[in-house]
C-alpha positions as a Markdown table, in Angstrom:
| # | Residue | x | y | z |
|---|---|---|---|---|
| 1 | Unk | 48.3 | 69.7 | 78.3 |
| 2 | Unk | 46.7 | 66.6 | 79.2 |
| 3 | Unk | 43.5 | 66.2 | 81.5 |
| 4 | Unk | 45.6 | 64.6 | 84.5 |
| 5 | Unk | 47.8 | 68.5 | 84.1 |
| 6 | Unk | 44.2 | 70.2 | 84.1 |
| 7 | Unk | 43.2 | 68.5 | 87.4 |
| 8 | Unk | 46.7 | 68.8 | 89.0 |
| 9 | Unk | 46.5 | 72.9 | 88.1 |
| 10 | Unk | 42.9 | 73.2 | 89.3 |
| 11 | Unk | 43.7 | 71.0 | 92.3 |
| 12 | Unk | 46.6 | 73.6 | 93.6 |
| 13 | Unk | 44.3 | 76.5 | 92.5 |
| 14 | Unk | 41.9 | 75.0 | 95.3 |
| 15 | Unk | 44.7 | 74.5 | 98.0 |
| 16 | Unk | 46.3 | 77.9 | 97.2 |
| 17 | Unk | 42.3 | 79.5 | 97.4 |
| 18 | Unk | 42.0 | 77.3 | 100.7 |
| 19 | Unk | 45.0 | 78.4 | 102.3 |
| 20 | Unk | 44.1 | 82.4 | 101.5 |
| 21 | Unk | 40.9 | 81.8 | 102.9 |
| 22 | Unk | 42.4 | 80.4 | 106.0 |
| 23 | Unk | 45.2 | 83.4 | 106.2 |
| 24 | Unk | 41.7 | 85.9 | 106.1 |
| 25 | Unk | 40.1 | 83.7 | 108.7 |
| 26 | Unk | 43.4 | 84.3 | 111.4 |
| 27 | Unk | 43.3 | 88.1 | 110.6 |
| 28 | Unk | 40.1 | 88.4 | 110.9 |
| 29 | Unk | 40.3 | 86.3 | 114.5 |
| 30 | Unk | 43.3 | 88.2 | 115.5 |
| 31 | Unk | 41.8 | 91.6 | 115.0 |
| 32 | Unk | 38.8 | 90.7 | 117.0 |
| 33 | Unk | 41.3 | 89.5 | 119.5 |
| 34 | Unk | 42.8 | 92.9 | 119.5 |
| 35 | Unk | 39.6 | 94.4 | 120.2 |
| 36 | Unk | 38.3 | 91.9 | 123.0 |
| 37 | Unk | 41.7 | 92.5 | 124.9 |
| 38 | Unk | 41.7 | 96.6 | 124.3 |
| 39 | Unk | 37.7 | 96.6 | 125.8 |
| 40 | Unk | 39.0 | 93.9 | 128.8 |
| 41 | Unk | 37.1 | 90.8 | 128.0 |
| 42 | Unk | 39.5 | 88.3 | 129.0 |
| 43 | Unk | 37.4 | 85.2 | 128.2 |
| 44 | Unk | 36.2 | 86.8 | 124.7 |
| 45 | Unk | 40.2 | 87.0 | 124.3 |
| 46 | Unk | 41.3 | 83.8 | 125.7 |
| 47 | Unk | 38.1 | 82.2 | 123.1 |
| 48 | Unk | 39.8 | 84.0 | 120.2 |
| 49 | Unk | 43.5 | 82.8 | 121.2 |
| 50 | Unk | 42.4 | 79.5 | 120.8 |
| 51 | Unk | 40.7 | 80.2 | 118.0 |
| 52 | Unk | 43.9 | 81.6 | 115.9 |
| 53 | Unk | 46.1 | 78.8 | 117.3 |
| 54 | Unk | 43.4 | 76.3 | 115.7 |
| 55 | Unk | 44.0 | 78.3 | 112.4 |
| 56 | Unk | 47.2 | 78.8 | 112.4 |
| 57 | Unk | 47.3 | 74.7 | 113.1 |
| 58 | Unk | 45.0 | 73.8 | 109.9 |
| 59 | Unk | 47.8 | 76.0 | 108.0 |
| 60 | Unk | 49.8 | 74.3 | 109.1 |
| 61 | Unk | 53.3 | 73.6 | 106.8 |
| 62 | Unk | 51.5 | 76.3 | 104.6 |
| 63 | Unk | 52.3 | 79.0 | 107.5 |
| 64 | Unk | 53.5 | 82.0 | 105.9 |
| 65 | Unk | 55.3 | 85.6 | 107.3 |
| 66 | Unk | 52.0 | 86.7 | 107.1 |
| 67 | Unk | 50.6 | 84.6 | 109.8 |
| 68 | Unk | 53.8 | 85.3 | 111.6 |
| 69 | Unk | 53.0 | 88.1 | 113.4 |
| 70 | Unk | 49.6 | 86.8 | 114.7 |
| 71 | Unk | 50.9 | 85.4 | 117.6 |
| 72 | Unk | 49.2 | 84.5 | 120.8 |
| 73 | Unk | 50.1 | 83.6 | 124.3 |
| 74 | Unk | 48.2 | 80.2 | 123.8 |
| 75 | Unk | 51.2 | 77.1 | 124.0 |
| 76 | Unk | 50.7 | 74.9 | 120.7 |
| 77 | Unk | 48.3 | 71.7 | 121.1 |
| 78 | Unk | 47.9 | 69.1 | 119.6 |
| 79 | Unk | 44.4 | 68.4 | 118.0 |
| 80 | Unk | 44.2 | 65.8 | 115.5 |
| 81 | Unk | 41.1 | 64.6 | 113.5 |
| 82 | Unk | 39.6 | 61.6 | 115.1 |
């Protein structure tokens, strides 16, 4: 295995770790969504949509059936790096 291999195998061991870490992140947001809209804080809820759309946007192509079922009322936006 040559060092340009090494690097191309570390490289998607950094994107796979990323993209976990992002999938943790939406949970995480989506439970504390959960629990905003069961106490009736509507703008702590409304925050945290926009929050998991944001995520689920950096996943982007990477979206998986696990972010599936963290869906929001929140239409899809666009917001691209400037």
């Amino acid at each position: 295995m040559g060092v340009t291999s090494i690097a191309k195998v570390n490289a998607d061991q950094g994107m796979e770790d990323g993209l976990n870490e992002l999938i943790a992140l939406a949970r995480m947001i989506a439970y504390a969504r959960q629990v905003a809209q069961d106490i009736k804080l509507p703008f702590a809820t409304n925050c945290l949509d926009l929050a998991l759309e944001a995520v689920k946007q950096e996943v982007g192509d990477g979206l998986t059936s696990e972010l599936a079922e963290l869906g929001s009322p929140v239409p899809q936006v666009s917001v691209s790096r400037h």
